[in-house]
PDB file of N, CA, C and O in Angstrom:
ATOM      1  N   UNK A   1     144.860 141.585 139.883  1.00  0.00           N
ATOM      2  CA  UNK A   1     145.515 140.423 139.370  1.00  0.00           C
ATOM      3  C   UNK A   1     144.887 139.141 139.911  1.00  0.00           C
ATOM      4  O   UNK A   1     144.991 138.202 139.121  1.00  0.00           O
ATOM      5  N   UNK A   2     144.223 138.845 141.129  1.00  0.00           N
ATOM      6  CA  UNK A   2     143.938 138.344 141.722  1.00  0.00           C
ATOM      7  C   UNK A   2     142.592 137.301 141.335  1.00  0.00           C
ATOM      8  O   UNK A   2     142.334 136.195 141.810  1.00  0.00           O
ATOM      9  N   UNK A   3     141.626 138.338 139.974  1.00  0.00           N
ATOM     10  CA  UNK A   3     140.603 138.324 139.657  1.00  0.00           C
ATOM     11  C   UNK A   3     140.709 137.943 137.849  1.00  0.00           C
ATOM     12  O   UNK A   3     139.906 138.218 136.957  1.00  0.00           O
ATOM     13  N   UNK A   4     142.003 137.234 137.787  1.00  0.00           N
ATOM     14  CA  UNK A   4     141.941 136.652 135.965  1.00  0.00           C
ATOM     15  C   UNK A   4     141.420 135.123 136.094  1.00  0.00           C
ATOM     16  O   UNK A   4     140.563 134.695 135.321  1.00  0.00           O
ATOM     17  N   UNK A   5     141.874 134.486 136.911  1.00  0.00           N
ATOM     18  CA  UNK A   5     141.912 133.809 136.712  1.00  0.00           C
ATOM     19  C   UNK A   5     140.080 133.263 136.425  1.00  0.00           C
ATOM     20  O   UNK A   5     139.800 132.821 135.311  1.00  0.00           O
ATOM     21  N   UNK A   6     139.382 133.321 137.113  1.00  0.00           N
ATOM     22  CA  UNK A   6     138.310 133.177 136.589  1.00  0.00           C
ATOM     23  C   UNK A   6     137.359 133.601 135.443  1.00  0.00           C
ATOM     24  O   UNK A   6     136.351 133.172 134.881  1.00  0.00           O
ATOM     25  N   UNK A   7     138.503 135.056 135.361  1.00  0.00           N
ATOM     26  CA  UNK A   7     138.215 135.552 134.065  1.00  0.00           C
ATOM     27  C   UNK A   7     138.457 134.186 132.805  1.00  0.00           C
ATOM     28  O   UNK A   7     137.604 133.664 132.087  1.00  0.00           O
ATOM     29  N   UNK A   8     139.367 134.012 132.863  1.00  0.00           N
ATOM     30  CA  UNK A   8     140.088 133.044 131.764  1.00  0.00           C
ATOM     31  C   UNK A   8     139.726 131.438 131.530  1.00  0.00           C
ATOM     32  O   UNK A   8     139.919 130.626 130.625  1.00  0.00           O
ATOM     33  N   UNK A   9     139.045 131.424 132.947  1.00  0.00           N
ATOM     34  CA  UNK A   9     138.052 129.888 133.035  1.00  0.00           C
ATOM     35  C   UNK A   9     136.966 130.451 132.277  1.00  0.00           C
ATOM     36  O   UNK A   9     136.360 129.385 132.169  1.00  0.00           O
ATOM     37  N   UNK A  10     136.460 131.016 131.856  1.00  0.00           N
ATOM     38  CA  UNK A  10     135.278 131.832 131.615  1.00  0.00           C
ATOM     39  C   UNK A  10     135.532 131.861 129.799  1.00  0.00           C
ATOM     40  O   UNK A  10     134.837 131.219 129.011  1.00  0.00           O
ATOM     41  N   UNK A  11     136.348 132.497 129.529  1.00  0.00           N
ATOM     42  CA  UNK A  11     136.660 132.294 128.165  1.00  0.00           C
ATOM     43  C   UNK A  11     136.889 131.218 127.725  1.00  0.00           C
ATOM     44  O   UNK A  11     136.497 130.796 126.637  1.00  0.00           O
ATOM     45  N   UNK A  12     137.642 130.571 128.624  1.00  0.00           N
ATOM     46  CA  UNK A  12     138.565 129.364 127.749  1.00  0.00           C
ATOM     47  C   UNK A  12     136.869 128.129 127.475  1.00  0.00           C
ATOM     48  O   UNK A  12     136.696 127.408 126.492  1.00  0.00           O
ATOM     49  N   UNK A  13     135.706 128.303 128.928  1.00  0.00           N
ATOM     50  CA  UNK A  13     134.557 127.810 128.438  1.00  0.00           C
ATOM     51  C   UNK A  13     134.025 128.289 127.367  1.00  0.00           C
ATOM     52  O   UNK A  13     133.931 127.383 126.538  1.00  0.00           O
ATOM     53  N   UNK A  14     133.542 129.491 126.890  1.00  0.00           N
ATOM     54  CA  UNK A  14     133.433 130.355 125.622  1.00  0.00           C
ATOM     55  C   UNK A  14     133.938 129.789 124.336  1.00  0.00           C
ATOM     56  O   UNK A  14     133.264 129.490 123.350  1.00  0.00           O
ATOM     57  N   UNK A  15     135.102 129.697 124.482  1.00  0.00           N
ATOM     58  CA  UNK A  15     136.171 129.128 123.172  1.00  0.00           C
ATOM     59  C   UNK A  15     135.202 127.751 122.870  1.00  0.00           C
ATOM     60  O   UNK A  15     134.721 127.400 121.793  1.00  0.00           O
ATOM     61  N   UNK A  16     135.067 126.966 124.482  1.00  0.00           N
ATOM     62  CA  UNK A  16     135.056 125.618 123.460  1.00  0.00           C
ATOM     63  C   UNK A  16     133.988 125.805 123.178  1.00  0.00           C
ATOM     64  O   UNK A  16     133.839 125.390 122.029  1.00  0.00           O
ATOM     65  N   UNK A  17     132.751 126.357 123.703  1.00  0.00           N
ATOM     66  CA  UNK A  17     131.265 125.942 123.161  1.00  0.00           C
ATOM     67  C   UNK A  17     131.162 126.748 121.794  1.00  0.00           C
ATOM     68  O   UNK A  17     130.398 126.345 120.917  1.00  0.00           O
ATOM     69  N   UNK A  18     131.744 127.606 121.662  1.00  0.00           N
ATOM     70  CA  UNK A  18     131.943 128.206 120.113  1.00  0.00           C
ATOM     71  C   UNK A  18     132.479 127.380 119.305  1.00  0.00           C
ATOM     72  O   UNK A  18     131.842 127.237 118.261  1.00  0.00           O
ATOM     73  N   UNK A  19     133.784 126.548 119.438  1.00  0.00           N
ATOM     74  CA  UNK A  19     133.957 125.707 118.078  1.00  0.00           C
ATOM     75  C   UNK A  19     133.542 124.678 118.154  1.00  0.00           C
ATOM     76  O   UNK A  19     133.969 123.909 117.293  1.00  0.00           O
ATOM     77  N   UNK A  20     132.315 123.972 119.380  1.00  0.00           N
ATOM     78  CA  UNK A  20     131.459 123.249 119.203  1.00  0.00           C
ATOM     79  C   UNK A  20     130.045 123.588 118.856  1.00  0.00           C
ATOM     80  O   UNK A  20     129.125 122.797 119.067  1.00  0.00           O
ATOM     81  N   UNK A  21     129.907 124.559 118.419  1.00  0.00           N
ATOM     82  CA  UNK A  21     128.737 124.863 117.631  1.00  0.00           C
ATOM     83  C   UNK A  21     128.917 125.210 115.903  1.00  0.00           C
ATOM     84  O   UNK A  21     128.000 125.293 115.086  1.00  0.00           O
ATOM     85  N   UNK A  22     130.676 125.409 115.601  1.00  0.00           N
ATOM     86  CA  UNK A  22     131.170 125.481 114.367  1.00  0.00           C
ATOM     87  C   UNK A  22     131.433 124.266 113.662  1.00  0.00           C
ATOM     88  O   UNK A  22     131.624 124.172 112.449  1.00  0.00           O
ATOM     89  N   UNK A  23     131.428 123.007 114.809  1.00  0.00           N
ATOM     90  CA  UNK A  23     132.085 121.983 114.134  1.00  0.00           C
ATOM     91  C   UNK A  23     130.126 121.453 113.444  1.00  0.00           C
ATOM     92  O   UNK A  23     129.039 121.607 114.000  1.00  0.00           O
ATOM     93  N   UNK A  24     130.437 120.914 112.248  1.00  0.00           N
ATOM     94  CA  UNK A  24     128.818 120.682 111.399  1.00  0.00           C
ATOM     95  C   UNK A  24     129.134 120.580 109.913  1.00  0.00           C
ATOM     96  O   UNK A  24     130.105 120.964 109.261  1.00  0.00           O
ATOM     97  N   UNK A  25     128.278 120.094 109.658  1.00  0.00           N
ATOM     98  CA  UNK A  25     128.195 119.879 108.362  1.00  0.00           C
ATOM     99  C   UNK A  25     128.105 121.423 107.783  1.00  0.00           C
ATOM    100  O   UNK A  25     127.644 122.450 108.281  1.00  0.00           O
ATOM    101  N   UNK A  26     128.831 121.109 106.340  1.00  0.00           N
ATOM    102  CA  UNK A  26     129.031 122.301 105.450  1.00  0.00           C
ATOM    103  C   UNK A  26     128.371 122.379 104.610  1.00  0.00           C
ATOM    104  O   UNK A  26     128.287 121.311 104.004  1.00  0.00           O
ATOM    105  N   UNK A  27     127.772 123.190 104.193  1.00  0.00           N
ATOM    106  CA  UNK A  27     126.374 123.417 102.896  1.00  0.00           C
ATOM    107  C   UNK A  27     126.874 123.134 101.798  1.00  0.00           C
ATOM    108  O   UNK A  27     127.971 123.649 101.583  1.00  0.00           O
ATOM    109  N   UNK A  28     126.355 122.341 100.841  1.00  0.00           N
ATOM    110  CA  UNK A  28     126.910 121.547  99.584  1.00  0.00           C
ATOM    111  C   UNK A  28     127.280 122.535  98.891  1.00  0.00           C
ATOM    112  O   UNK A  28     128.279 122.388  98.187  1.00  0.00           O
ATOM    113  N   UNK A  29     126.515 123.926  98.900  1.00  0.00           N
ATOM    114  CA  UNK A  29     127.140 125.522  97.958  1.00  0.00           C
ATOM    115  C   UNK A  29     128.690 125.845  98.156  1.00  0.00           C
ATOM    116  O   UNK A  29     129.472 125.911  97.208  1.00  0.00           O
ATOM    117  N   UNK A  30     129.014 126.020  99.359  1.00  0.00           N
ATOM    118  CA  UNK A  30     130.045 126.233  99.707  1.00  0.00           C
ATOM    119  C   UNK A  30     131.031 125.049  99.712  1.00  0.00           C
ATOM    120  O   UNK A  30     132.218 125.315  99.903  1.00  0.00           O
ATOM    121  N   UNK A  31     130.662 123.781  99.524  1.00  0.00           N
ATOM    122  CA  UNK A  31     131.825 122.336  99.514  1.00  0.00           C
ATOM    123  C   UNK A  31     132.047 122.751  98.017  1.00  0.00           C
ATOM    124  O   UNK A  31     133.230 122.793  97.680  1.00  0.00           O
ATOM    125  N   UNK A  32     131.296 123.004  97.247  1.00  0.00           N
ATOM    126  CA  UNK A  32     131.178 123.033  96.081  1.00  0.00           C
ATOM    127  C   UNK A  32     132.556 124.181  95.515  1.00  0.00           C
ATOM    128  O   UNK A  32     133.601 124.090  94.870  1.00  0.00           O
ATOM    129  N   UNK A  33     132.050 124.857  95.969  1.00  0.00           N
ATOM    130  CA  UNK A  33     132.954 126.430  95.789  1.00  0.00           C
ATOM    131  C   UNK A  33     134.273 126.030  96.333  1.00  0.00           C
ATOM    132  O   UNK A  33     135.333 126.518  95.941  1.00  0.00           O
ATOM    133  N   UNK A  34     134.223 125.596  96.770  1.00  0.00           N
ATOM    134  CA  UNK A  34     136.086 125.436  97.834  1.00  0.00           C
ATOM    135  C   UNK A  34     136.413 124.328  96.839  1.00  0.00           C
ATOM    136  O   UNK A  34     137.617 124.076  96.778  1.00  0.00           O
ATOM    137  N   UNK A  35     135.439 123.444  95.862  1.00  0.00           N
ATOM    138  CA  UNK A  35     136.196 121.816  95.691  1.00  0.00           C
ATOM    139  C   UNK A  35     136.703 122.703  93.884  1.00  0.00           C
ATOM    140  O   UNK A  35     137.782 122.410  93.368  1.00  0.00           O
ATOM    141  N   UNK A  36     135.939 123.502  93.345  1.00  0.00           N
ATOM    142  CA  UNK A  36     135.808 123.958  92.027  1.00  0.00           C
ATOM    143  C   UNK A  36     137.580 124.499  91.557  1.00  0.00           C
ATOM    144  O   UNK A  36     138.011 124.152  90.457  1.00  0.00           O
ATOM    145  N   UNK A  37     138.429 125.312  92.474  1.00  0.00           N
ATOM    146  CA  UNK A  37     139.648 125.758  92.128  1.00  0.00           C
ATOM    147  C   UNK A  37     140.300 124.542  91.965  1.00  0.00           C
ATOM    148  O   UNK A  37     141.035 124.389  90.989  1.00  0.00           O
ATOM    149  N   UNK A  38     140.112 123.515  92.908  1.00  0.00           N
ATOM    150  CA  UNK A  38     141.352 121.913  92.662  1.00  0.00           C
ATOM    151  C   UNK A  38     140.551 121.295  91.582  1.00  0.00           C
ATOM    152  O   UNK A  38     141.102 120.338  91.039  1.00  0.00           O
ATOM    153  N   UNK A  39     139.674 121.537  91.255  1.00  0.00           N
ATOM    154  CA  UNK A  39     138.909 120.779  89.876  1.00  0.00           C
ATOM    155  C   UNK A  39     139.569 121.518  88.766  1.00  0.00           C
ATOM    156  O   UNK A  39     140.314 120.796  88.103  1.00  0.00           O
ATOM    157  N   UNK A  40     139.497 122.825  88.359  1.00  0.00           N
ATOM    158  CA  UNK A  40     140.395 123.475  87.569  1.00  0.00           C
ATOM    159  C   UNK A  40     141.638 123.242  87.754  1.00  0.00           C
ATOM    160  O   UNK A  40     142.162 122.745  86.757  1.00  0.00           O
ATOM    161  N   UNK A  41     142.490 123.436  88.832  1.00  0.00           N
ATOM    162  CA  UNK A  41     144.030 122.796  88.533  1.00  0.00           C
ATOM    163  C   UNK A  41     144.101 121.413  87.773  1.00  0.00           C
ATOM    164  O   UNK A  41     144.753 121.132  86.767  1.00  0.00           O
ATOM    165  N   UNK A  42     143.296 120.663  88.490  1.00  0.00           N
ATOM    166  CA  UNK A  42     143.486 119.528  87.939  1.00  0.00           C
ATOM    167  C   UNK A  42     142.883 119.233  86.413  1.00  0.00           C
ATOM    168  O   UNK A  42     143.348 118.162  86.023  1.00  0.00           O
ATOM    169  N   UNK A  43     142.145 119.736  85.585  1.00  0.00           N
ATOM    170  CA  UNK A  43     142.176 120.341  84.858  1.00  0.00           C
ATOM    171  C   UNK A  43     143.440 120.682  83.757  1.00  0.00           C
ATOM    172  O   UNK A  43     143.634 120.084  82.699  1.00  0.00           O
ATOM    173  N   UNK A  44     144.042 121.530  84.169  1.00  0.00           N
ATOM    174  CA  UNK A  44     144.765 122.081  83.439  1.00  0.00           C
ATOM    175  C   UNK A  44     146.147 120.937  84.069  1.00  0.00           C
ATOM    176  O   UNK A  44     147.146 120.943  83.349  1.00  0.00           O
ATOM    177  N   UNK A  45     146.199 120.166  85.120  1.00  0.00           N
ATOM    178  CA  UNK A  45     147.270 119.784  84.908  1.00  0.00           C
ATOM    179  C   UNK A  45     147.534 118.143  84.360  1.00  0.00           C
ATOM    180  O   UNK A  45     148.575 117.503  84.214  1.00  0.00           O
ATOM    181  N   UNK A  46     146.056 117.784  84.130  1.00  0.00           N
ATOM    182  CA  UNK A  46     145.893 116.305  83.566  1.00  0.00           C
ATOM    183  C   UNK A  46     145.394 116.182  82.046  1.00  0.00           C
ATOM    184  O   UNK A  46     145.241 115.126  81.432  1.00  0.00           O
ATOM    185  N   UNK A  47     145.115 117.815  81.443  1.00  0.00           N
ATOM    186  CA  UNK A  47     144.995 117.582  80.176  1.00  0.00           C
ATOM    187  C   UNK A  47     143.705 117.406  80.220  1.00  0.00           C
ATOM    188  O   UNK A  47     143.662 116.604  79.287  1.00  0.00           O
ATOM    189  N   UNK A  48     142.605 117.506  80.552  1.00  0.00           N
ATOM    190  CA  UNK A  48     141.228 116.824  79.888  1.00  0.00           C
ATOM    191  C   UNK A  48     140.252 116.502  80.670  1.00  0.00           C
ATOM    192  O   UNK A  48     140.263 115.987  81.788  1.00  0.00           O
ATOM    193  N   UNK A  49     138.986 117.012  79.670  1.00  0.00           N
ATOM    194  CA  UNK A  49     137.798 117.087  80.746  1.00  0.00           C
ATOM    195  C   UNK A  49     137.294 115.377  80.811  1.00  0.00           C
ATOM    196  O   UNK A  49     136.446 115.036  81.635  1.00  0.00           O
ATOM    197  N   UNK A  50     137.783 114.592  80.060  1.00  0.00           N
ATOM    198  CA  UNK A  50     137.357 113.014  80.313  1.00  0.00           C
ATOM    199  C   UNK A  50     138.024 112.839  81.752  1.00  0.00           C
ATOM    200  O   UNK A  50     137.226 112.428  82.594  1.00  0.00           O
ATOM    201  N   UNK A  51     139.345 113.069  82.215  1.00  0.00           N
ATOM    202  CA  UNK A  51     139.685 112.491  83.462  1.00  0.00           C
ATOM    203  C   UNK A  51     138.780 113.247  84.219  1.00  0.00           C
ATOM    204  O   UNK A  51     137.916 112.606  84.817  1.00  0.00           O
ATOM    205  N   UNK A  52     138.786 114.349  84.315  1.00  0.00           N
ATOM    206  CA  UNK A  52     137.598 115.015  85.328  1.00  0.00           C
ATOM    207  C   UNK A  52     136.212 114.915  85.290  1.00  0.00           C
ATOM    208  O   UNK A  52     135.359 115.353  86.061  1.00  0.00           O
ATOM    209  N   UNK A  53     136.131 114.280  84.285  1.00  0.00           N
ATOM    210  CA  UNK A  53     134.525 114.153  84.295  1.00  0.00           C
ATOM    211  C   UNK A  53     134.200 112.089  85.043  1.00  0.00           C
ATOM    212  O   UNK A  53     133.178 111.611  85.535  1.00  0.00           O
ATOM    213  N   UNK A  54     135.635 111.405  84.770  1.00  0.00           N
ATOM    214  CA  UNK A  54     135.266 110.772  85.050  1.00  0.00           C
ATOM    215  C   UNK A  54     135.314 110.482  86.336  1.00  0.00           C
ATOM    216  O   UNK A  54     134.538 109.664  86.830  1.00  0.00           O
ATOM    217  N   UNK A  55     136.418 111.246  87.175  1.00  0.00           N
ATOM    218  CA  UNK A  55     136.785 111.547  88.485  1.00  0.00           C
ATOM    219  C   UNK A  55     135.589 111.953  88.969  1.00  0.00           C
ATOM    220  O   UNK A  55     135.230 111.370  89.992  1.00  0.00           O
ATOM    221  N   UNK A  56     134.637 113.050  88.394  1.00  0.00           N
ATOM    222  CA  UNK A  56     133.315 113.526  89.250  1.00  0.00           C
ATOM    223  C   UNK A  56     132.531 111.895  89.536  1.00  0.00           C
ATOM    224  O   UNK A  56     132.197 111.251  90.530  1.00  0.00           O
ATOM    225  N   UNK A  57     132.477 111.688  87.926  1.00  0.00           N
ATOM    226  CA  UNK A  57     131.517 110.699  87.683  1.00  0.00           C
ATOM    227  C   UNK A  57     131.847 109.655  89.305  1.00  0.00           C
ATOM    228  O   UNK A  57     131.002 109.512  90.189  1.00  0.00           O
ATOM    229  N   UNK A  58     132.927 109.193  89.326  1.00  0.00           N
ATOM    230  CA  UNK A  58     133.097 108.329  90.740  1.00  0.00           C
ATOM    231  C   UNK A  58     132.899 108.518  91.760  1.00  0.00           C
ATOM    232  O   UNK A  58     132.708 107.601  92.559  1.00  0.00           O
ATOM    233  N   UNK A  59     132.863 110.323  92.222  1.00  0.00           N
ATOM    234  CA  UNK A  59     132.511 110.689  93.303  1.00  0.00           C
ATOM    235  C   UNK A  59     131.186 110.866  93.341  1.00  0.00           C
ATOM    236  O   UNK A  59     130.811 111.116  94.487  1.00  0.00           O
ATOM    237  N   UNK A  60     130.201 110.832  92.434  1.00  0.00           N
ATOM    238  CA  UNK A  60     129.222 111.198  92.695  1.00  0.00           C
ATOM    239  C   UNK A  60     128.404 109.745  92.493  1.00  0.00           C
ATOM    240  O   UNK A  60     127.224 109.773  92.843  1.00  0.00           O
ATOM    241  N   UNK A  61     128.865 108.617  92.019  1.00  0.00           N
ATOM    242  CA  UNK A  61     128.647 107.263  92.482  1.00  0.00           C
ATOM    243  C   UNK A  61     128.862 106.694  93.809  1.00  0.00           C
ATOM    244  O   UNK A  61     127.925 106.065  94.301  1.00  0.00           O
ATOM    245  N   UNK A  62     129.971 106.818  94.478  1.00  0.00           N
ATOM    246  CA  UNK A  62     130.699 107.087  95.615  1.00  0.00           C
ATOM    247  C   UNK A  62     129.478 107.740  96.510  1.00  0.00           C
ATOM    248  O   UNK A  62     128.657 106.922  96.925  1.00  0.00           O
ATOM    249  N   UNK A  63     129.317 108.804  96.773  1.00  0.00           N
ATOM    250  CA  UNK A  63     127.892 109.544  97.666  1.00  0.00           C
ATOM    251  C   UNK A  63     126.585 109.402  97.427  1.00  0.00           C
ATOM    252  O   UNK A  63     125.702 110.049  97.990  1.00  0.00           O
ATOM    253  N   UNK A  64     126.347 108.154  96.192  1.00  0.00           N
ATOM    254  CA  UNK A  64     125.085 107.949  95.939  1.00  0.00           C
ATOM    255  C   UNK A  64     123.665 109.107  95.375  1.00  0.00           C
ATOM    256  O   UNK A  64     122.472 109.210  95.661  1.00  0.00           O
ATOM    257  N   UNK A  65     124.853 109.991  94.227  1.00  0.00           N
ATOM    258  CA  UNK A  65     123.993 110.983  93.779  1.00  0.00           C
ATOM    259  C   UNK A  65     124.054 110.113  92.039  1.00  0.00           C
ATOM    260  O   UNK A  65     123.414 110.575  91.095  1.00  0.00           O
TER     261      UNK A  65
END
């Protein structure tokens, strides 16, 4: 019992340098894929590919593509 505690300093260092090597930019494939299901809801719940096309259209003025 005597011998956790350094155990657990040990992990708890582990933990953070792991979700500081997770925290990063996300590959535009995968932003893409996660953004595509709320593009379809929205979609189907605004009636029409003009609002969504013009909604892209702003975001992709917006990020300078």
């Amino acid at each position: 019992m005597a011998h956790t505690a350094p155990r657990t300093l040990i992990r708890t260092q582990e933990r953070a340098a792991l979700r500081s090597r997770r925290q990063g930019r996300r590959h535009p494939l995968v932003a893409t894929l996660m953004a595509l299901p709320l593009a379809a809801l929205l979609l189907l719940v605004f009636d029409g590919w003009e609002t969504v096309a013009t909604q892209a259209s702003s975001v992709g003025v917006m990020l300078g593509r």
